[in-house]
C-alpha positions, 0 to 999 in steps of 0.5 A: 588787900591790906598787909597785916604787917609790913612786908618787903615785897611789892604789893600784888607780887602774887596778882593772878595765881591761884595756890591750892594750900594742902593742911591750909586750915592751921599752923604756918599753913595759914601763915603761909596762905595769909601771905599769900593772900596779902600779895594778891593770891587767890587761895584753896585751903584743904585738909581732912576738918571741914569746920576747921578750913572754914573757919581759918577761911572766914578769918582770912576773908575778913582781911579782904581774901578770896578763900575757897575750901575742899574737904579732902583725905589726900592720903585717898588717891581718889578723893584726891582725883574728885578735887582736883576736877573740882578745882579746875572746873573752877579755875586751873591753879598756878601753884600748889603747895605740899605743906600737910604732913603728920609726925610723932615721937617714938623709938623705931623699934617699936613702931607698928605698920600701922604706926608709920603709915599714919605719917607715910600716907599724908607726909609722902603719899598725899603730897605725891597724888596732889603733885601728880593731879596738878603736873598732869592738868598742867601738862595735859593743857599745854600750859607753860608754867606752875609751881610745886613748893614742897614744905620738908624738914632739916632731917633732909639734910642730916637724918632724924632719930625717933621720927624715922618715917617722916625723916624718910617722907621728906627726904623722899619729896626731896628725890621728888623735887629734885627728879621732877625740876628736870623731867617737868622744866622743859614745861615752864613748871618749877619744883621747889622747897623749904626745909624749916627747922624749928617753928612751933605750931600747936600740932608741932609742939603737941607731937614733937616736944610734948610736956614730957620733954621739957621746954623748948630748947631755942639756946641749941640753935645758934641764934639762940631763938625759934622760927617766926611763922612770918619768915617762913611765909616770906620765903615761901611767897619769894619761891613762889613768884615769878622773881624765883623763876630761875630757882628750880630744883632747890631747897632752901634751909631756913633754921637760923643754923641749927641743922648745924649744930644738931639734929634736934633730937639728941636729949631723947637718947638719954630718955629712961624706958619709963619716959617712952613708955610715959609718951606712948600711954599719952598718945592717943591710941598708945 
C-alpha cells in the first residue's frame, strides 16, 4: 500500500504479520494501526463500539489496508476467550498489541470501588486476558515467535497523583512485560513496550486535561512541544519487527524528556475544593 507520509523504514517491513489492535477504532490506536498497515501488516481492530471500529476500518481500507473487526469487552475474560477463537479459526496473529486503556482525573480519596475498576478492568484486566489467550495459542502450537507490545505511561517510571488506578495498571503490565520477557523467551515470543508522555488524543484531552484546567502545557516539557501521534507509530512499528528481535523485556520512553522534569500533574495541587467538585458534577455519572 501506499505510505501516507514519508517514513524511514523499508517498505513491507511488516509483510507477513497479522496485529490484533485492542482500543484500535481511535487515537494513536489508529495511528499506530495505520503504520502498521503502511508496512505491510494485515490488521484486527477491536473495542467495545462496533460503528466506531468499522468506521476507522473502512478509512484504513481505502488506503489499500486489509482490516478486520471484533466487538469486543476485554474487561469480559470470556468475551475475550470467543475472539480469540474467532480470530485463529481465521489466522493465528503474530503481534498483539495492549493499547485499549481508560483514565480520569480525581483526588484518591474520593474514589469509589466502582470508580477505580472502571480504569482496572480494561487498563490491566483486559490487556492481561488478551496477553494471556495470545501466549497460550502460541505456546499450545508450537510456534516460535510472537510479539506482545504493551502501551504504558511515564507514571511507570515516576509515580501518578490523582490518576492513581491507572499509575498502578501500567506499572503492573510493566512487572507483566518484564516476568514474561523470561518465562515466554525460551518460545521466541518477545514482550515489549512503550511509555508516551503527552500525546493528545480526543479521549485524552476529554479525560485528562479538561477545560477546567487550562491549556495545555507543552512549555513544561523540555522540547517545549507534545508528542506527534506518527512518532509513536514509528517506534511501535520498530518493537514490533523483526529488527527488534533482540529487544525484549524493555520499555522504551518516548516524552521528549518530560518524565524528567515532572510528573505532569503538579498544577492540580494547588486546585480549590470547588475545581474538584466542578470536574466531578462534569464527569459523566459524577
Amino acid at each position: 500500500m501506499a505510505a501516507l507520509h514519508r517514513t524511514m523504514f523499508e517498505p513491507g517491513l511488516l509483510r507477513d504479520q497479522r496485529i490484533l489492535v485492542t482500543g484500535g477504532g481511535t487515537g494513536l490506536g489508529v495511528a499506530m494501526a495505520a503504520r502498521f498497515a503502511e508496512l505491510g501488516a494485515a490488521l484486527v481492530l477491536c473495542g467495545r463500539r462496533l460503528p466506531v471500529l468499522e468506521a476507522t476500518a473502512a478509512r484504513l481500507r481505502e488506503n489499500g489496508a486489509t482490516v478486520a473487526v471484533h466487538g469486543c469487552d476485554i474487561r469480559d475474560p470470556g468475551a475475550v476467550a470467543s475472539m480469540f477463537d474467532a480470530l485463529w479459526a481465521e489466522a493465528p496473529l503474530t503481534v498483539l498489541v495492549n493499547n485499549a486503556a481508560a483514565n480520569f482525573i480525581a483526588q484518591t480519596e474520593r474514589l469509589s470501588a466502582r470508580a477505580a475498576d472502571a480504569v482496572l478492568a480494561p487498563t490491566l484486566h483486559g490487556a492481561l486476558y488478551c496477553t494471556l489467550e495470545c501466549g497460550r495459542r502460541w505456546i499450545d502450537a508450537g510456534r516460535r515467535g510472537g510479539v506482545v507490545l504493551s502501551i504504558l505511561s511515564t507514571s511507570t517510571l515516576t509515580g501518578r497523583a490523582f490518576t492513581v488506578p491507572s499509575a498502578m495498571a501500567k506499572s503492573a503490565l510493566l512487572a507483566m512485560t518484564r516476568s514474561l520477557a523470561v518465562e515466554w523467551g525460551p518460545h521466541g515470543i518477545r514482550t515489549v513496550a512503550i511509555a508516551p508522555g503527552p500525546f493528545p488524543t480526543e479521549g485524552a484531552t476529554r479525560q485528562l486535561n479538561p477545560a477546567e484546567r487550562g491549556a495545555s502545557r507543552p512549555a513544561a516539557n523540555p522540547l517545549g512541544r507534545v508528542g506527534e501521534p506518527a512518532e509513536l507509530a514509528d517506534l511501535a512499528s520498530y518493537l514490533v519487527s523483526p529488527r527488534a528481535g533482540y529487544v525484549n523485556g524493555e520499555m522504551v520512553t518516548i516524552d521528549g524528556g518530560a518524565h524528567l522534569r515532572t510528573s505532569g500533574v503538579e498544577d492540580l495541587l494547588s486546585w480549590t475544593p470547588e475545581q474538584w467538585a466542578q470536574l466531578r458534577a462534569a464527569r459523566p455519572g459524577g
